[in-house]
C-alpha positions as CSV (number, residue, x, y, z in Angstrom):
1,X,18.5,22.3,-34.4
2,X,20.4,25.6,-33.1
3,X,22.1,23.5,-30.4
4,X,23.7,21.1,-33.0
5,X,24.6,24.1,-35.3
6,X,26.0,26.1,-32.8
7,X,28.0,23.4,-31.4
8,X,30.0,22.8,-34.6
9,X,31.0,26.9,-34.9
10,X,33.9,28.5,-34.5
11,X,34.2,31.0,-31.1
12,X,34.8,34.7,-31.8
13,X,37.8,36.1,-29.6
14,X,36.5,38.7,-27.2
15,X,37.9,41.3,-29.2
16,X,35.6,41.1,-32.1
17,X,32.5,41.0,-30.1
18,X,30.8,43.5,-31.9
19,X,28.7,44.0,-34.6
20,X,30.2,46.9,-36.4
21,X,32.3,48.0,-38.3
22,X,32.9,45.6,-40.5
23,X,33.6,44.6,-44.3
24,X,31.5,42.3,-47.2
25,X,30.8,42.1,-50.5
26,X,28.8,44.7,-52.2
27,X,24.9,43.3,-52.4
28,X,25.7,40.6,-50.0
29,X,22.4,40.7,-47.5
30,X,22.3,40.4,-44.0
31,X,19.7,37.7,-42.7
32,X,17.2,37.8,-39.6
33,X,14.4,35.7,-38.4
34,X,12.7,35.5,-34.9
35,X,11.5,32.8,-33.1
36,X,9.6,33.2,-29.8
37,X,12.3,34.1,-27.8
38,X,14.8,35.5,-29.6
39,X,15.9,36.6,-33.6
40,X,18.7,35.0,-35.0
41,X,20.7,37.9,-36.9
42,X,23.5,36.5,-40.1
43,X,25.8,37.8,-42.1
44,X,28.7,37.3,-44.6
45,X,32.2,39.2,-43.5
46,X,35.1,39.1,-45.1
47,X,38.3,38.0,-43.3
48,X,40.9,40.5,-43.8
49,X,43.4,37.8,-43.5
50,X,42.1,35.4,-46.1
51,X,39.7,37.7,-48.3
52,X,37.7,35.3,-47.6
53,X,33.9,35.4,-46.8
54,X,32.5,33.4,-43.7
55,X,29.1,33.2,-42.3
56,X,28.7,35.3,-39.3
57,X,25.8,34.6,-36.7
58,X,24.6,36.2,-33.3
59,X,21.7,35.7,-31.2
60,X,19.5,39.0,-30.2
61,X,17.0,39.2,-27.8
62,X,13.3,41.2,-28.8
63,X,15.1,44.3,-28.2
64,X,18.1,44.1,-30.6
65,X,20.9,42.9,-27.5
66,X,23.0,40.1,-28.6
67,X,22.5,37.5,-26.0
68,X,25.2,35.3,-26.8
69,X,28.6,35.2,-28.6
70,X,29.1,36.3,-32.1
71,X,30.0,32.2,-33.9
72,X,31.8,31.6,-37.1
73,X,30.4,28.8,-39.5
74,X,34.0,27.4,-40.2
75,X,34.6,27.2,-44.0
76,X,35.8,24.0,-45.6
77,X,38.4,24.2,-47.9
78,X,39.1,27.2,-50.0
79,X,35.7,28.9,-50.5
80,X,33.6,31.6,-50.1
81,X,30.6,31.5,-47.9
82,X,28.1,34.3,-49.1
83,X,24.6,35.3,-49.2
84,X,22.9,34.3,-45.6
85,X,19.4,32.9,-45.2
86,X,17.6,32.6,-41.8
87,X,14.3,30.6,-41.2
88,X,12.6,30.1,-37.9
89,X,9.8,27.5,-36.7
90,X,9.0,29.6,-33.5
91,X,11.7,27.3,-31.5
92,X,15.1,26.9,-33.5
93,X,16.5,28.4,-36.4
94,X,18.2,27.2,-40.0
95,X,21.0,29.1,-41.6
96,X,22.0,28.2,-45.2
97,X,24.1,30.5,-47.2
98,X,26.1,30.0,-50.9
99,X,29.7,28.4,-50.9
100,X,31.4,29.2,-53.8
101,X,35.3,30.0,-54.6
């Protein structure tokens, strides 16, 4: 399920591969869950461009070290996307968050 959902995300330029500083909502969680091999880390950041929130998701291995690209869940129309939610089976991960406007 990962592959599918990662496929459909938006890349990250180089220069915001990082995972700090950035800015959300007040009370707006981060989300992590692990599966066997790695945790799944998501969060809701605000694009300074839009003031709009988007889903934010990277891929850490056991130790805390993103392994792969920081990806964007595109938003579809004018919404917010808010409030991340990570579950793991022990092989892929689902993401679902609150769109609202």
């Amino acid at each position: 399920m990962l592959a599918l959902t990662l496929a459909a995300l938006i890349w990250v330029s180089p220069a915001e591969q990082t995972l700090g500083p950035f800015v959300h909502r007040p009370g707006d969680p981060h989300a992590i869950a692990a599966s066997r091999n790695a945790m799944l880390l998501a969060w809701s950041e605000i694009d300074l461009t839009t003031s709009r929130s988007q889903i934010h998701m990277v891929l850490l291995d056991h130790d805390a070290r993103g392994i792969a690209p920081i990806r964007v869940v595109p938003l579809h129309g004018i919404v917010d996307a808010q409030q991340p939610e990570v579950t793991s089976d022990g092989t892929s991960f689902q993401v679902t968050y609150l769109e609202g406007s």
